[in-house]
N, C-alpha and C positions, 0 to 999 in steps of 0.2 A: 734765812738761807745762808748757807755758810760755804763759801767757796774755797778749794784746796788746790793748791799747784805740786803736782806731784812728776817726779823725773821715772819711766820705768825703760829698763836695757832690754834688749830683745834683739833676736838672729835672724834676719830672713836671705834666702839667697832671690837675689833680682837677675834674672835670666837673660843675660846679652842676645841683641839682636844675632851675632852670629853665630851663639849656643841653640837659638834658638830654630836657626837655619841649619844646625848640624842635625838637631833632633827630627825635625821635618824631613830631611834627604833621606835620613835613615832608614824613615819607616815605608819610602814610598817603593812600589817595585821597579825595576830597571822602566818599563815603556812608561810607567807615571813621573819618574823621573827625567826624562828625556820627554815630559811633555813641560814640563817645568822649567828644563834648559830653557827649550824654546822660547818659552812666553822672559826667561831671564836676557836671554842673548838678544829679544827684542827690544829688551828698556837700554839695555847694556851695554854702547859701542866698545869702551874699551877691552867686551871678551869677544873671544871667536871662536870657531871650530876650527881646528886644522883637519883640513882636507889632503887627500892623496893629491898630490903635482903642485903643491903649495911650495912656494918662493923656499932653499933649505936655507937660506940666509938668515927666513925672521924666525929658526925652530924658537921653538916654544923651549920656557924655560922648564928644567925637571926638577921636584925636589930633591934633597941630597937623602940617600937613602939611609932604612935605619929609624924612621920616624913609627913611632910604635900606635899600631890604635887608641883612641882615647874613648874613656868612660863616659856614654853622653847622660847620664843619669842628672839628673838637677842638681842632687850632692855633693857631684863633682867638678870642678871647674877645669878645662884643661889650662894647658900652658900651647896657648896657637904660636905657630908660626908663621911665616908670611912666603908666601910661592906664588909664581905666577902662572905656570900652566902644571898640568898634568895631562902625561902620556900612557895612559896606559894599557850574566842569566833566567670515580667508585668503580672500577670495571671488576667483575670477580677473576680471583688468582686462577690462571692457567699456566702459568709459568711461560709466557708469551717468549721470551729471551731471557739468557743468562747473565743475570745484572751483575760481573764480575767488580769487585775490589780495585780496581785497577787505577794506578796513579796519574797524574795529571797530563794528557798530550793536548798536540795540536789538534783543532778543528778546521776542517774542511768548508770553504764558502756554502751557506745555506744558495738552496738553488732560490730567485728570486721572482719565478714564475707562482702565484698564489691559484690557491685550490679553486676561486672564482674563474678568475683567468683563464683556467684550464678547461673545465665544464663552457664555460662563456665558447670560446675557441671550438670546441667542437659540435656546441647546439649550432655555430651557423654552417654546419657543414651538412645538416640534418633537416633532409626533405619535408620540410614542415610548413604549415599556415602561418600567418604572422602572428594569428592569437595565441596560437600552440605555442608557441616562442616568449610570447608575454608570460603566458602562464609559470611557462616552466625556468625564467627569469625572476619571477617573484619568487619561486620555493626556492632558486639558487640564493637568492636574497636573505633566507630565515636558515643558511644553513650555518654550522658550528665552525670552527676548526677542524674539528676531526672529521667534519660532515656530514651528522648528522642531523635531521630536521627536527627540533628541539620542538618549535611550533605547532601542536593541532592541526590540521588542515582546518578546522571547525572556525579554529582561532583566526588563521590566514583569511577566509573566507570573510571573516565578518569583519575584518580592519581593511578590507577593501573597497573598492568608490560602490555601493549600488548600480551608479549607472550604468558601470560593469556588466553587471546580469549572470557575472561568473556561478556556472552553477555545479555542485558537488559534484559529478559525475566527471566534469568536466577537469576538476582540480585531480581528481585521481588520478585519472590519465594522464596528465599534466606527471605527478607523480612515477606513475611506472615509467615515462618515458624517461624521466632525470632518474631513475635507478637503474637506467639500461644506459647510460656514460661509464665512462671510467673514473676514479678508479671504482672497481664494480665493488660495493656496498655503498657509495656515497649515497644522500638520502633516506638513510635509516632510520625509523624512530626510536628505536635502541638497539641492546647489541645481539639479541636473539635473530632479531630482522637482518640486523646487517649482515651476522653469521649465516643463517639461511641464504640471502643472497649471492653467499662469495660460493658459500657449498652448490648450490642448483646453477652457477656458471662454471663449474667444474667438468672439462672437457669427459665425455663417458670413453672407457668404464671407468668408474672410480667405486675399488671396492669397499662395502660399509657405509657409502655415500646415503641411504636410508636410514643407518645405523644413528647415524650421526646429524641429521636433522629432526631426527625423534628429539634425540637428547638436546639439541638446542634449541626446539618449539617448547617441548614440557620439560624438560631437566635439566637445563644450566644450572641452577644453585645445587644438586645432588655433583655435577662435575667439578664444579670448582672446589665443592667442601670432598673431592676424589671418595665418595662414598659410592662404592666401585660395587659392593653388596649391594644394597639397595637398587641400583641401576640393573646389574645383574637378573632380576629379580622381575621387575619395574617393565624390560626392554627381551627376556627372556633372551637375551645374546649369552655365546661365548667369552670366555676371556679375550680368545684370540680378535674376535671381532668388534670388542670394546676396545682393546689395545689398539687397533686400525682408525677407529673413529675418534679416539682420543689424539692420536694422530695429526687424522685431517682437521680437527678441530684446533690444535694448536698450533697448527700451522698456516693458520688466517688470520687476517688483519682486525683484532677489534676497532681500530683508528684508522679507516683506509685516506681521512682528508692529512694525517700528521706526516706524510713524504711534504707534503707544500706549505707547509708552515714551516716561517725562519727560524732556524735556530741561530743562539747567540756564538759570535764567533770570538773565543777567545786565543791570541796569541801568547803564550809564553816563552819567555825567551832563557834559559839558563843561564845566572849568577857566575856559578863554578862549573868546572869540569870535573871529574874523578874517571882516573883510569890507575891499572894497574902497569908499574914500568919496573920489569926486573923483579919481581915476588912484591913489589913494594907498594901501596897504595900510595899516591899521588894526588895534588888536589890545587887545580890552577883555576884562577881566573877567568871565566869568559872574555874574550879580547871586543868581540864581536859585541857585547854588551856596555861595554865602557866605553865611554864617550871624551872625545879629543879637544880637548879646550886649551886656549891660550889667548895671553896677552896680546890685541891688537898691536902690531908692529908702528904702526904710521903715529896712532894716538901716542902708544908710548914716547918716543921718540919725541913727540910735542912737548913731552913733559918734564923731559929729561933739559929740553931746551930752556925750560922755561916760561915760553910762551903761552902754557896755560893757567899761570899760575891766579886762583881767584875763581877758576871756571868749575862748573859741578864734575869734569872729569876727575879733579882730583878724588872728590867721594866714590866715583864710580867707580875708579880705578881698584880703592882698596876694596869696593866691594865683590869686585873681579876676583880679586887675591883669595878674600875667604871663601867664595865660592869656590874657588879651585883646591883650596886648599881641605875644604869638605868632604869633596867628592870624592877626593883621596883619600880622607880618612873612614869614609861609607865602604870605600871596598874593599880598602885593607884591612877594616874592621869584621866583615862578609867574609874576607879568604884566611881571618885568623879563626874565628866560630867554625867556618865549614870546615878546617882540619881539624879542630879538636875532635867534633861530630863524629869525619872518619876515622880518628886514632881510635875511638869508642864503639866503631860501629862495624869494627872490618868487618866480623863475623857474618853483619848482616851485609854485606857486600859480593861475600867469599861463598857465602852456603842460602843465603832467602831468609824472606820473614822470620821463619821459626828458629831461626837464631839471631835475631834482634836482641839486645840486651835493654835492660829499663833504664832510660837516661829522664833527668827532669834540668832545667832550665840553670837552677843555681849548680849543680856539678858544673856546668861550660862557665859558668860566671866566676866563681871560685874558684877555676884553672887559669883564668887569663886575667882576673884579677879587675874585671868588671863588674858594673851594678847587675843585677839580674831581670833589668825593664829593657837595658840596653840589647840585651840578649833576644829577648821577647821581640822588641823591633828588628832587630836583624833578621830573624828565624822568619818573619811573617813576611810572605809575597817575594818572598827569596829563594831561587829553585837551583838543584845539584842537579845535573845529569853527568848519570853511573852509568854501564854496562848492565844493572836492572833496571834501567828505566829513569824517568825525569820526575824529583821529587821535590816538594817544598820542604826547605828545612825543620820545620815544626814536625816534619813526619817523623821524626825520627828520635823526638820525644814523647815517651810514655809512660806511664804507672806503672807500679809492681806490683808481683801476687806472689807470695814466700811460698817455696818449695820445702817437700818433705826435707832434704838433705841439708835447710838451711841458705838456701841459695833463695836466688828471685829470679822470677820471669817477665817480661812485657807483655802488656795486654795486646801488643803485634803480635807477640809471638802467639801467644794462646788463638786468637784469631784466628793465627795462618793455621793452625795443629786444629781449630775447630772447623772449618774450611775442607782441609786434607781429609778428616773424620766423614766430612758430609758427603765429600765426594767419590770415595771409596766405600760410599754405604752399600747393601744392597738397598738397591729401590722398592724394592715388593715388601719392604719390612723395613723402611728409616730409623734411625737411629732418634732417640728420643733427646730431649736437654738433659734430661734426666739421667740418661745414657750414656753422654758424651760427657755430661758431669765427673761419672763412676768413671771411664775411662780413663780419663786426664790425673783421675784421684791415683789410679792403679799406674800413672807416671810419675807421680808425686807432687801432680800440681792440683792443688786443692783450691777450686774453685764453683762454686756454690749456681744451682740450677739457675737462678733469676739473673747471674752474672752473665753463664751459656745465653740462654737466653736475649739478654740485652748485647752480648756483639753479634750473637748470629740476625737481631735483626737491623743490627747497626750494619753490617755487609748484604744486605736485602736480601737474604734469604730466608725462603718460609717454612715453617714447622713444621716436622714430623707429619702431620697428619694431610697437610700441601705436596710435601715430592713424593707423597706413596704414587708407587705406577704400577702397574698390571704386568 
C-alpha cells in the first residue's frame, strides 16, 4: 500500500454569522420578524426599542444616508458597516358562492363559540326528560364540523353500555329532536337530508318548494352535473319553475355546522405603500411596519467609560450593531424591489389585471444589480398595498404567452380577460375552453384549450357544462 501526499487549491465561501443573519431577516415577513426582535431584544441588553416619550437625549444613532442595499446571495459578500440604531408591511358543485380571485386581506376574529357549545346551550333550554337529553348528547357527540352525523345510528347504538337498554326507536326520536335545533340541518346523514331539512323549515308559501325536494330526494347528481334536460323530463316542471327550485336549492347551506368552526386568522401587515401623487406613482415604506431599535443609552455609556471592558457586553454590543444594521438593509432592500416592480407595473396599477405586463424574477435582479435568490426572498411574505388592493409581491411576477403582433402577455392578464369572458357570458349557453380559447386567438393571444383550462380552474371556476343556468 502506497501512501501519497497530495496539496489540492479550492474556493468555498464560509458564510459569516452576520451574512447569515442578513439572509434569515430577509426571508422572514414583517410579524415573523418582529417576533424575532423580541425573542433578540430578550438575550440582548445592549438593544432596545425606542418608544414614543423616550428620553430625546439618548436618540438613537441614524445611519449616514446613501447606503445602497446589498446582494445577500452566498456569492456575494457585502462590505458592512457599523451603526447603532435605526429609525425608520366531496359536496357536488352548485355553485354555493362566488369564489372570486381576490387578493390577500385581513381576517376577521373566528367567533369562538363551537357548533357543540351551541346545540349543548339550547338542549338545556328544551322540555325534556333527562334520558332524552343523554340521548340526544350522545348523537351531539358523533357529530362532524359541518354537523353532520357521520355515525349509523345502528353503529351509535352498539358502542353503547347494554345496560343502557337504549332501544332503536328511542335513538330516532333522539334524532329528530337534534334535527329540530339550530342551525336547522345539523344532524344530517348527508347532504340530500340536510337539504330537505333546510327546504321543509322554509317558512310557507315558498314557491317550487315541492319542486325542489323532488330534486333533492331523487336528483341531486342530475342538478349538480345542471342536466336541466333530463330533470325537465324526470320532474315534468317548467323552465320557470326549475329556475325557482334551482334557486332555493342554492341558496341553502350544504355545511350548516362551518358558521362555528374557527377559522385561522391571519394578519397581514403591508411592507410598502403605493399611491399615486401628482400623475406619478410613488412607493414608501410602511412606517407602521418598521421597527424602532437602538443602542441601549446606559450600557453604552458603560463602555465608552471603560468599565466593561472584558464583559460579554462588548460581544453583545457588536452584535446589536449588526442587527441594526440588517434591518436596514432588509427594508431598503423591500423599498428598492417594490419600486422597480412599480416602474414595471404601472399599467397594472393604472388600468387592472389585464394590463399587467410579464415580469420574471431576474429582470428586477438585473436592474438593481442583485442575485436573483435575493429577489425571490424579498418578493415572498412581502405585501404592497395599492389603491387595488393589498398584494404580495410575487403577485406580480408572471410567465408569458407571445402575441400575434410579437409582443407578450401575462398569464394575469389572460386570467383577468378569461374571467371578464366568463362573466359576460350568457348563462343559458357558457362559453366553452374551447371557445374562450378561439376568442383570445381572434385577440391575438394564442393560447391553447388545456392552458384556458388550467387558469380557469386555477381561479375556482367551473366548466361550461357547471354555470349553464336556466
Amino acid at each position: 500500500m502506497k501512501v501519497n501526499l497530495q496539496l489540492k487549491h479550492s474556493q468555498h465561501l464560509a458564510l459569516t454569522p452576520q451574512l447569515q443573519q442578513s439572509i434569515r431577516l430577509l426571508q422572514l415577513s414583517t410579524l415573523e420578524l418582529d417576533q424575532e426582535l423580541e425573542q433578540i431584544l430578550m438575550q440582548n441588553p445592549m438593544l432596545e426599542r425606542e418608544e414614543p416619550g423616550m428620553d430625546p437625549g439618548a436618540a438613537p444613532f441614524t445611519p449616514p444616508a446613501g447606503d445602497a442595499p446589498v446582494d445577500l446571495h452566498e456569492e456575494s459578500l457585502p462590505d458592512w458597516g457599523q451603526a447603532e440604531a435605526w429609525n425608520p408591511e366531496e359536496t357536488p358543485s352548485f355553485q354555493w358562492q362566488d369564489n372570486a380571485d381576490e387578493p390577500e386581506t385581513f381576517q376577521q376574529p373566528s367567533n369562538p363559540i363551537t357548533l357543540v357549545d351551541h346545540l349543548t346551550t339550547q338542549l338545556r333550554l328544551m322540555p325534556l326528560g333527562e334520558r332524552d337529553r343523554q340521548l340526544i348528547s350522545l348523537l351531539i357527540a358523533h357529530l362532524d364540523e359541518s354537523g353532520y352525523l357521520q355515525s349509523p345510528l345502528e353503529e351509535i347504538l352498539s358502542s353503547t353500555d347494554p345496560a343502557l337498554a337504549i332501544e332503536p326507536d328511542e335513538l330516532q326520536v333522539a334524532l329528530r329532536l337534534l334535527q329540530s335545533l339550530d342551525p336547522v340541518g345539523v344532524g344530517a346523514r348527508d347532504l340530500a337530508e340536510c337539504l330537505m331539512l333546510q327546504l321543509t323549515a322554509l317558512p310557507p308559501p315558498v314557491a317550487e318548494r315541492d319542486t325542489a325536494l323532488q330534486i333533492v330526494k331523487h336528483h341531486l347528481p342530475l342538478l349538480a352535473a345542471h342536466d336541466f334536460l333530463r330533470l325537465r323530463k324526470l320532474l315534468g316542471a317548467s323552465d320557470a319553475a326549475l329556475r325557482q327550485a334551482q334557486k332555493l336549492i342554492t341558496g341553502l347551506s350544504p355545511k350548516p355546522g362551518n358558521v362555528f368552526m374557527p377559522m385561522e386568522t391571519r394578519y397581514v401587515m403591508p411592507d410598502v405603500n403605493v399611491r399615486k401623487v401628482r400623475g406619478k406613482w410613488t412607493v414608501n415604506l410602511n412606517r407602521e411596519a418598521m421597527p424602532r431599535l437602538r443602542i441601549n443609552a446606559l450600557y453604552a455609556s458603560l463602555m465608552k467609560s471603560g468599565r466593561s471592558n472584558g464583559s460579554p457586553l462588548s460581544s453583545q454590543l457588536q452584535e446589536a450593531r449588526w442587527l441594526i444594521k440588517n434591518v436596514q438593509q432588509r427594508f431598503d432592500t423591500i423599498l428598492r424591489v417594490s419600486r422597480a416592480i412599480v416602474e414595471r407595473q404601472e399599467n397594472f396599477l393604472d388600468h387592472g389585471e389585464v394590463a399587467m405586463r410579464p415580469l420574471v424574477l431576474r429582470e428586477i435582479a438585473d436592474i438593481l444589480g442583485l442575485h436573483e435568490s435575493t429577489i425571490s426572498r424579498v418578493t415572498s411574505q412581502k405585501y404592497m398595498l395599492t389603491p387595488r388592493g393589498l398584494f404580495e409581491l410575487k403577485y406580480f411576477f408572471s410567465s408569458h404567452v407571445s402575441t400575434d403582433a410579437g409582443g407578450a402577455a401575462s398569464s394575469t392578464a389572460i386570467r383577468a380577460l378569461i374571467k371578464q369572458l366568463i362573466q359576460a357570458e350568457d348563462r343559458r349557453t357558457p362559453l366553452s375552453d374551447n371557445r374562450i380559447s378561439d376568442i383570445l386567438a381572434d385577440q391575438g393571444i394564442s393560447v391553447a384549450r388545456r392552458t384556458v383550462a388550467k387558469y380557469r380552474e386555477g381561479m375556482h371556476i367551473h366548466p361550461a357544462s357547471q354555470r349553464k343556468m336556466l
